[in-house]
VOPAGU-2260 file (C-alpha; in pm, 1 decimal, decimal comma):
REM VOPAGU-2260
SITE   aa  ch    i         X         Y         Z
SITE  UNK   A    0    3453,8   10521,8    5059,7
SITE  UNK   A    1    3305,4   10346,1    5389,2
SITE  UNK   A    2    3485,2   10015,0    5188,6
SITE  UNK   A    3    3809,4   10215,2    5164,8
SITE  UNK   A    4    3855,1   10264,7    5544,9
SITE  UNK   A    5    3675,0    9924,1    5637,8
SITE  UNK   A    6    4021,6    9771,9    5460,9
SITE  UNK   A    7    4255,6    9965,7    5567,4
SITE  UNK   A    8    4172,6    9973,8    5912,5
SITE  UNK   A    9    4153,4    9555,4    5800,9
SITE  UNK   A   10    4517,0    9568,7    5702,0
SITE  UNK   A   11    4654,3    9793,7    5994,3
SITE  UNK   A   12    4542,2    9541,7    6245,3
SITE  UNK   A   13    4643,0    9241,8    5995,9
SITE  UNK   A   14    4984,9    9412,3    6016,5
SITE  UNK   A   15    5008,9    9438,5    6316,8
SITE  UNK   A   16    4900,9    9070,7    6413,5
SITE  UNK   A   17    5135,6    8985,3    6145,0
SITE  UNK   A   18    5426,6    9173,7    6344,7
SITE  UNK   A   19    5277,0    9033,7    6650,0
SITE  UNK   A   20    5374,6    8648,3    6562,7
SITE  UNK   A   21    5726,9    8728,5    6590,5
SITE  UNK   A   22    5968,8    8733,8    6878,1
SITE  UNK   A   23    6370,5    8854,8    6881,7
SITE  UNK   A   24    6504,2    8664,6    7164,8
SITE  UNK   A   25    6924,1    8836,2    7186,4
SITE  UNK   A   26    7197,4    8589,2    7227,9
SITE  UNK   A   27    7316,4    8480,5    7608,1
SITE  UNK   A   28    6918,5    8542,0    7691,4
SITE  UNK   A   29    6598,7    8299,4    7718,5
SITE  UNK   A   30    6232,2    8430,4    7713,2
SITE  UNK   A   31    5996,5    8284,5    7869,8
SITE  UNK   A   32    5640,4    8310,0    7753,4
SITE  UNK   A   33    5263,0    8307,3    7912,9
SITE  UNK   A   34    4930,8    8240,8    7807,2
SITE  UNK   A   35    4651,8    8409,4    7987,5
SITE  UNK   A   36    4917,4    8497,7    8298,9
SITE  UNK   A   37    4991,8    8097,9    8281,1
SITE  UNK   A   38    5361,3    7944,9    8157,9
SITE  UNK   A   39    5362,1    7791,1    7819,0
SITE  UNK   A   40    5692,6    7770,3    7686,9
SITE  UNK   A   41    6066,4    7882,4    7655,3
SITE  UNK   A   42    6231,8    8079,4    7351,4
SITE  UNK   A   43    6568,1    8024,8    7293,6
SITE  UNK   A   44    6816,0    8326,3    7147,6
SITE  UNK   A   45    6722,1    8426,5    6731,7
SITE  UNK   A   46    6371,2    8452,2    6542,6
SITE  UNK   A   47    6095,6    8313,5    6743,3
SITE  UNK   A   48    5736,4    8235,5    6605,5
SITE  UNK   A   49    5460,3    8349,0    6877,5
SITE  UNK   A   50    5055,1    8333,6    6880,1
SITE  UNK   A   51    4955,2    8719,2    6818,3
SITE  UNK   A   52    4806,9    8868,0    7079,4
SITE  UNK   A   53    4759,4    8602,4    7312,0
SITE  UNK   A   54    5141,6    8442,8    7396,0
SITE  UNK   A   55    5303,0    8689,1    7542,9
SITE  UNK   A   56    5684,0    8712,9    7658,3
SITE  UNK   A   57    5650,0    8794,0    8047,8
SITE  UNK   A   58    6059,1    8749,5    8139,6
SITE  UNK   A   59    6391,5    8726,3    7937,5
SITE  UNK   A   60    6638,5    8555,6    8166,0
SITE  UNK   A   61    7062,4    8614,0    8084,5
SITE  UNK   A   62    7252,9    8324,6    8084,3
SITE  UNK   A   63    7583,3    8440,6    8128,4
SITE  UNK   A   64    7740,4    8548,8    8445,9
SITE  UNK   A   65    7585,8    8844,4    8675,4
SITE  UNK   A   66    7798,2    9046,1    8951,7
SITE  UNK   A   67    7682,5    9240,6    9175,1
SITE  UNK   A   68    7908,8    9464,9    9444,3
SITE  UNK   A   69    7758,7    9531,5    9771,3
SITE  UNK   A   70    7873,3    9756,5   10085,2
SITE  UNK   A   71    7738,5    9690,1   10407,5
SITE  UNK   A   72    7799,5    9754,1   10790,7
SITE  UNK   A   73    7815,0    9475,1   11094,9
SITE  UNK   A   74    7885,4    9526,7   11438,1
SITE  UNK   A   75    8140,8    9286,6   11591,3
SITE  UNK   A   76    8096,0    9160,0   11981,9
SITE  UNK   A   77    8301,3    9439,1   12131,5
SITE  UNK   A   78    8064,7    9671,4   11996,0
SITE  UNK   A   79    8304,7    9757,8   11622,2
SITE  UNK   A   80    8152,8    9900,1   11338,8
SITE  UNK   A   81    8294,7    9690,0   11035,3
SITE  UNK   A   82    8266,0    9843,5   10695,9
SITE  UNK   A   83    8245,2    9594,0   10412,5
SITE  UNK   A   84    8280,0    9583,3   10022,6
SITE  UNK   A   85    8214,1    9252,4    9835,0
SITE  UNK   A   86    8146,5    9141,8    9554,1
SITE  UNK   A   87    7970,5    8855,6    9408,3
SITE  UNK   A   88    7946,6    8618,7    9082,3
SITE  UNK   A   89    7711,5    8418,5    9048,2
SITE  UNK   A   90    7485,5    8255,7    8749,6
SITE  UNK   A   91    7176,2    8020,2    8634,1
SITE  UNK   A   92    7310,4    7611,6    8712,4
SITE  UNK   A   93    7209,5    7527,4    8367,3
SITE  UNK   A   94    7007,4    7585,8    8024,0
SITE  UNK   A   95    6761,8    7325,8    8167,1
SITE  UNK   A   96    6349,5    7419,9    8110,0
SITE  UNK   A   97    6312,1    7319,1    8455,0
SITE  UNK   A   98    6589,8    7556,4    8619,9
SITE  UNK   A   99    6462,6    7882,7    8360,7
SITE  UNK   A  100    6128,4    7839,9    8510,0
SITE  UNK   A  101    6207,6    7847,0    8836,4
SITE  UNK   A  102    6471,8    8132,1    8743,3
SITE  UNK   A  103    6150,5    8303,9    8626,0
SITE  UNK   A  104    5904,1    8271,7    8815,3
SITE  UNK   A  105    6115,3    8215,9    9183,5
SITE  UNK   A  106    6045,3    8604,3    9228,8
SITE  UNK   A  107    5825,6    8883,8    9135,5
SITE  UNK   A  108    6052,3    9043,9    8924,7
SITE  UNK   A  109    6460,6    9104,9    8913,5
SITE  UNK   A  110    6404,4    9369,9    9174,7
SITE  UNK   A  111    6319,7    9159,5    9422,6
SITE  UNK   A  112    6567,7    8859,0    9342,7
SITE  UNK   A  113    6853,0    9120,7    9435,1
SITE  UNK   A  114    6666,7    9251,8    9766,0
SITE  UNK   A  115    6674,6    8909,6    9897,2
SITE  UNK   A  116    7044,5    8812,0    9735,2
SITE  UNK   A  117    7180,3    9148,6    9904,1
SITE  UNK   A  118    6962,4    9102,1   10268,2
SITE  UNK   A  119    7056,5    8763,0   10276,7
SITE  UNK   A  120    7456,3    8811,8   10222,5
SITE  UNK   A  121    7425,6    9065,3   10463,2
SITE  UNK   A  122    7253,9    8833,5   10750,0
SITE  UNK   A  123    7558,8    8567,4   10681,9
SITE  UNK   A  124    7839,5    8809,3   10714,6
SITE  UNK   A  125    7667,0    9025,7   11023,0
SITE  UNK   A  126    7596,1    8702,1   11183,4
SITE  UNK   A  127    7941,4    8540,3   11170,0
SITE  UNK   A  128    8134,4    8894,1   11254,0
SITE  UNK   A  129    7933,5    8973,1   11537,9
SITE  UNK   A  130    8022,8    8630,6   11734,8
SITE  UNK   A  131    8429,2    8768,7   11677,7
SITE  UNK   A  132    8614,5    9060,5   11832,8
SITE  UNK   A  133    8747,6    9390,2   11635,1
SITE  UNK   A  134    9104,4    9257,8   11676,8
SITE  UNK   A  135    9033,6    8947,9   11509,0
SITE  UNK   A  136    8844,8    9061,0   11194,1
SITE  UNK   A  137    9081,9    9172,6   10951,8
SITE  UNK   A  138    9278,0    8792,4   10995,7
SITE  UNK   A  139    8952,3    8640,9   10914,7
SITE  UNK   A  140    8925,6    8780,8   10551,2
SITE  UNK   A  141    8904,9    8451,2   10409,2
SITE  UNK   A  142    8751,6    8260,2   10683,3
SITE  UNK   A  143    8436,6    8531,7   10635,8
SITE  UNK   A  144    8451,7    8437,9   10246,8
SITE  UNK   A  145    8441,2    8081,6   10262,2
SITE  UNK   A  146    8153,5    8112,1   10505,2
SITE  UNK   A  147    7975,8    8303,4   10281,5
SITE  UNK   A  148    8017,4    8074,6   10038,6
SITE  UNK   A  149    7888,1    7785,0   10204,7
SITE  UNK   A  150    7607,6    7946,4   10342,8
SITE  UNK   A  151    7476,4    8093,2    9990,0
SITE  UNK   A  152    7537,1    7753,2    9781,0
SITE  UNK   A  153    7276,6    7550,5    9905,9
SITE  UNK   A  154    7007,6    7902,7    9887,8
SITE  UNK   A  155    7082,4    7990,3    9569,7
SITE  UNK   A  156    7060,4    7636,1    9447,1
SITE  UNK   A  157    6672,1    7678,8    9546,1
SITE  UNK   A  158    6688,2    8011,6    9354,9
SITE  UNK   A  159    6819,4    7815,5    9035,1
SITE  UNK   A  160    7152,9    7976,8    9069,9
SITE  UNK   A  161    7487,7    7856,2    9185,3
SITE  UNK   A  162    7774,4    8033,3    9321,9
SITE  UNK   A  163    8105,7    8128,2    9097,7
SITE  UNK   A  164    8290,6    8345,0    9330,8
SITE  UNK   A  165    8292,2    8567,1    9614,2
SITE  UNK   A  166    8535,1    8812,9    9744,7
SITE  UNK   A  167    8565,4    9018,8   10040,9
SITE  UNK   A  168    8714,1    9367,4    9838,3
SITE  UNK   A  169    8770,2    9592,1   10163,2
SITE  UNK   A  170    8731,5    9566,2   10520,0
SITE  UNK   A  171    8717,2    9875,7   10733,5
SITE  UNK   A  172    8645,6   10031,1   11093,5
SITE  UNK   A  173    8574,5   10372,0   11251,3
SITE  UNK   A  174    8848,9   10638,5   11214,4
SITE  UNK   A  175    8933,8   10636,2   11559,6
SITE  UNK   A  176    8971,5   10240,4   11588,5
SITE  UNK   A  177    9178,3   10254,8   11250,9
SITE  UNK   A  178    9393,6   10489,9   11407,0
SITE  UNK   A  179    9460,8   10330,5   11699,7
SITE  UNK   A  180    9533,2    9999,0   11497,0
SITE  UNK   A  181    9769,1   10210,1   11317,6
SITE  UNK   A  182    9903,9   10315,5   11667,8
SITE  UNK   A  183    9922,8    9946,7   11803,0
SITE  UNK   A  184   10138,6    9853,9   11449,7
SITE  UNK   A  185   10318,0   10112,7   11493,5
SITE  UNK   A  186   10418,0   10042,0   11815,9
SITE  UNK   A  187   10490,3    9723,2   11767,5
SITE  UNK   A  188   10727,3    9762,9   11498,1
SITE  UNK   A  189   10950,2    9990,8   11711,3
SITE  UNK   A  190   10952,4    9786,0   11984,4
SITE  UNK   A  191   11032,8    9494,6   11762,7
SITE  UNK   A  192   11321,3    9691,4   11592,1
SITE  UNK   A  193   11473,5    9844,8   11919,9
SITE  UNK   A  194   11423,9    9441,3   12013,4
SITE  UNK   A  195   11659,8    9360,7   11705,1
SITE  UNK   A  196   11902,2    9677,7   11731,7
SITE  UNK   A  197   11955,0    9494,1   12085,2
SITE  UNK   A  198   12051,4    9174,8   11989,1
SITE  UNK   A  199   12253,4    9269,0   11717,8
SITE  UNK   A  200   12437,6    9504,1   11943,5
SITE  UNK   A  201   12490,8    9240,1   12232,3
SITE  UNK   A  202   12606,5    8985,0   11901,1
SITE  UNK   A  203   12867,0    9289,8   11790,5
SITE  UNK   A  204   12989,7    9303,4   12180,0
SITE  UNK   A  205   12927,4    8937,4   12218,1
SITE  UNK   A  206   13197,0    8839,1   11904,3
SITE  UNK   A  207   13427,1    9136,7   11963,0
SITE  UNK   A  208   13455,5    8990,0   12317,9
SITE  UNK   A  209   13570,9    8646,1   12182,4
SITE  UNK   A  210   13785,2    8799,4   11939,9
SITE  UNK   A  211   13947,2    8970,8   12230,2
SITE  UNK   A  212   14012,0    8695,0   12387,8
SITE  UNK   A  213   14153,0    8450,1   12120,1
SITE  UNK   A  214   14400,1    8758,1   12083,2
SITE  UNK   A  215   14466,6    8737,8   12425,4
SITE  UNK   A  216   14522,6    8396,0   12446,7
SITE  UNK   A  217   14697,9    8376,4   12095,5
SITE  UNK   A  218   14960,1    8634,8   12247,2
SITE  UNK   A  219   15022,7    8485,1   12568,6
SITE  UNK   A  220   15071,9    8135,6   12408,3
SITE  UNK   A  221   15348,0    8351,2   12185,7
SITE  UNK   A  222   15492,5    8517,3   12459,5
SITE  UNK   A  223   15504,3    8267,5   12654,6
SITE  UNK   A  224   15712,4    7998,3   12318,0
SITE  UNK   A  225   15869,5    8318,4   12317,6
SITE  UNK   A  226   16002,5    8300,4   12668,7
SITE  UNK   A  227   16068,2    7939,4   12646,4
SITE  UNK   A  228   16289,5    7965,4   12345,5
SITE  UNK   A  229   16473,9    8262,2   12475,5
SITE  UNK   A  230   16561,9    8043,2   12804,1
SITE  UNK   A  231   16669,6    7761,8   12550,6
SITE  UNK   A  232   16864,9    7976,9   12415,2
SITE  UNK   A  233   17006,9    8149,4   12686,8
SITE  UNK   A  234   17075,4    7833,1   12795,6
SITE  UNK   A  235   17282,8    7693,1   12526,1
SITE  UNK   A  236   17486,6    8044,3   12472,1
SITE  UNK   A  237   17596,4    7998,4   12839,6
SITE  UNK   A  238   17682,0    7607,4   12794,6
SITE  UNK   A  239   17872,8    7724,2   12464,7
SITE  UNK   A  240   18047,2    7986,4   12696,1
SITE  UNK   A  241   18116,3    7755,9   12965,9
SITE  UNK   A  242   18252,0    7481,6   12677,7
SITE  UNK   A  243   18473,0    7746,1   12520,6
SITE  UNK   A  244   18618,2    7878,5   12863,3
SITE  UNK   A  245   18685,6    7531,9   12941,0
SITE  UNK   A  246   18875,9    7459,2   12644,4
SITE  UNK   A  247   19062,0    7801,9   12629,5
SITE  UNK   A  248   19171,6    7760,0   12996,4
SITE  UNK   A  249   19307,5    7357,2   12912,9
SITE  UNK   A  250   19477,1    7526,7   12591,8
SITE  UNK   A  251   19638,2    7761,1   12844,1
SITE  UNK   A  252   19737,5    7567,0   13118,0
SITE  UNK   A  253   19885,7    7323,4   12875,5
SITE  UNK   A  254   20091,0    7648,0   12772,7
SITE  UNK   A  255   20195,1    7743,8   13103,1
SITE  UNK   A  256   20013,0    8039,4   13055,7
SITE  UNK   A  257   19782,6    8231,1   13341,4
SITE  UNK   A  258   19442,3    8168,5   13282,8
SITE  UNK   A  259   19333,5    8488,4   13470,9
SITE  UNK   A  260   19419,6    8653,6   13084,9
SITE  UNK   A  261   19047,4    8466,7   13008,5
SITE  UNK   A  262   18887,3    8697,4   13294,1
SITE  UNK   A  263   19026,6    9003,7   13243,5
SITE  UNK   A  264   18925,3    8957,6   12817,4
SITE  UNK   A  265   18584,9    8816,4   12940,1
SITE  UNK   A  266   18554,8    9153,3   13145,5
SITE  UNK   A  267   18677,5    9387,3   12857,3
SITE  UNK   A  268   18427,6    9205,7   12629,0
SITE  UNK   A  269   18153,8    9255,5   12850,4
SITE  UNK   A  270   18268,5    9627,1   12925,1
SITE  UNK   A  271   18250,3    9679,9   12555,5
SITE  UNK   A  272   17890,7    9509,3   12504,0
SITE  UNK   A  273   17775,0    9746,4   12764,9
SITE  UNK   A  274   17864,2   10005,9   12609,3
SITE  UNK   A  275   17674,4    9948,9   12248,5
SITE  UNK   A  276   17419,9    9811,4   12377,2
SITE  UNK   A  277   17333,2    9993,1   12666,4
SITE  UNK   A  278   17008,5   10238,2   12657,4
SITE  UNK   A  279   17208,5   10467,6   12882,7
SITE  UNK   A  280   17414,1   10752,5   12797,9
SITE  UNK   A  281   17625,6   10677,6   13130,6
SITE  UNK   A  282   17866,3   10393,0   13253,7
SITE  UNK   A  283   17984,7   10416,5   13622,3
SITE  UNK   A  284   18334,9   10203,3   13621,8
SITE  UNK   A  285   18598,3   10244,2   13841,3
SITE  UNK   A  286   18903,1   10258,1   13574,7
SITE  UNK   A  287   19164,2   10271,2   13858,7
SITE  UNK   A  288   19418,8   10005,5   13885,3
SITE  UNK   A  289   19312,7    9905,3   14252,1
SITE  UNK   A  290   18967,5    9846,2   14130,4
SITE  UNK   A  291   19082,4    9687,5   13788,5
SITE  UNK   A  292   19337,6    9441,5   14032,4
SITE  UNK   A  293   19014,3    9390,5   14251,8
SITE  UNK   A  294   18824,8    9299,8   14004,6
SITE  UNK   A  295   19074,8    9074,0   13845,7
SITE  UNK   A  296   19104,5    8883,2   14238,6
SITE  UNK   A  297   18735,2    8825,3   14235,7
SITE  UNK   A  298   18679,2    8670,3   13910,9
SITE  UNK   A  299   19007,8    8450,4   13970,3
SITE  UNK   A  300   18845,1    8356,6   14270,6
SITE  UNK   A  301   18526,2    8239,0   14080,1
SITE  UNK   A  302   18751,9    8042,2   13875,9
SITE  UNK   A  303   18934,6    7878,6   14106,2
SITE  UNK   A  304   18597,7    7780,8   14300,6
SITE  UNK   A  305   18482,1    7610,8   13927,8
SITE  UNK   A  306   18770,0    7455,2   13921,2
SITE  UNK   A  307   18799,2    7268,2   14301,6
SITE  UNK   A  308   18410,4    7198,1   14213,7
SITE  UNK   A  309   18498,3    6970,8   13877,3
SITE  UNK   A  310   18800,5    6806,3   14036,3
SITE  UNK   A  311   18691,2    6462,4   14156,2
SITE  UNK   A  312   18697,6    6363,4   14549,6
């Protein structure tokens, strides 16, 4: 009986040494293994063979990318509160023994890696924003990011990481100085539009100025061809006049005929033209035969005054 339990206690240990030898190592992961607390060697992703009891796996390192968000506060040199949300990507430089081992055993454990990655992102960014004013933070977004970057390179290098990407999510201040920022745009943008509602209303008075004058001037240059080809015309109708009185008083004369007949039909004619073309309802004419004989004297006179004028000396 004593035999009985002697082996089976035997093969529950040799079980569990048997168990012991092996090592799952998931894929995108490393495992690194100690002997008596020291290094001994690295286990790459699959079925691993181990030394029971003794080789132990003290960290399993990812390969593939890490990201980690982070939300801090910095204080800029006008005494802001700045709100922050980043985020960063980051990963192991390569598969190398060398670079897993330092991975590994750079820190007491993962807890601590991320204290220092967080403290130390924090230091970069409160540093830089606190030598700049509130105004000038939010149009530094990527100026902050790209000194961020530079500054964690080189550190996490050390740390057998390197740096894939870091962004600057959200950038934000105390109520009161996000309402006054809202104020100030605010602000501005009326001031800018009552700026352009200006000029486009001194433009509209500007061009319907000109286009008053070029109307202006168009309509005096017309008025005044206009006026210059009424006086042409004018002119000719009386040289026509003057050419057919001339010939109609030769005709006459030729005829032995009295020339005052031209004056007295001139005067009818022009009686008549006053009266359908005249605006007025009224004609004052003195109809008598004194002031027809009168008139008949005075217009033979202005003949007879053409006349001794066109006779030569």
């Amino acid at each position: 009986m004593t035999d009985i339990i002697i082996y089976s206690v035997l093969g529950f240990f040799g079980l569990i040494l048997f168990f012991g030898c092996f090592a799952t190592v998931q894929q995108g992961t490393v495992a690194m293994t100690t002997v008596f607390g020291k290094y001994r060697r690295m286990m790459t992703p699959g079925l691993n063979f181990k030394i029971p009891l003794i080789e132990k796996v003290n960290r399993r390192i990812s390969i593939q990318n890490r990201s980690v968000e982070l939300e801090f506060q910095a204080i800029t040199n006008d005494q802001a509160n700045v709100y922050f949300k980043a985020m960063l990507l980051y990963a192991v430089i390569d598969q190398q023994e060398k670079t897993l081992v330092n991975v590994a055993f750079k820190f007491m454990d993962e807890r601590s890696f991320m204290q220092a990655l967080i403290r130390t992102i924090e230091g970069v960014i409160r540093g830089y924003v606190a030598t700049r004013k509130q105004a000038e933070v939010l149009s530094l977004r990527r100026e902050i990011t790209e000194h961020l970057k530079e500054q964690l390179d080189h550190l996490l290098e050390e740390w057998g990481y390197h740096l894939l990407d870091a962004q600057m999510n959200d950038i934000t201040f105390d109520d009161v100085i996000m309402k006054s920022m809202a104020q100030v745009v605010a602000s501005s943008n009326l001031k800018a539009a009552a700026e352009n509602e200006g000029q486009a209303l001194l433009i509209t008075k500007t061009k319907a100025a000109e286009a008053e004058g070029n109307a202006i001037k168009i309509s005096a240059t017309a008025e005044r061809e206009a006026s210059q080809l009424h006086g042409q015309g004018v002119a000719l109708f009386r040289e026509e006049v003057a050419k057919g009185m001339t010939s109609a008083a030769k005709e006459m004369q030729q005829a032995n005929l009295d020339t005052s007949v031209i004056l007295f039909s001139m005067w009818t004619e022009a009686i008549k033209h006053f009266a359908e073309n005249s605006k007025g309802n009224v004609i004052f004419l003195d109809g008598s035969a004194e002031g027809m004989q009168q008139t008949m004297r005075q217009m033979m006179s202005m003949d007879k005054l053409i006349d001794d004028k066109h006779k030569p000396h």
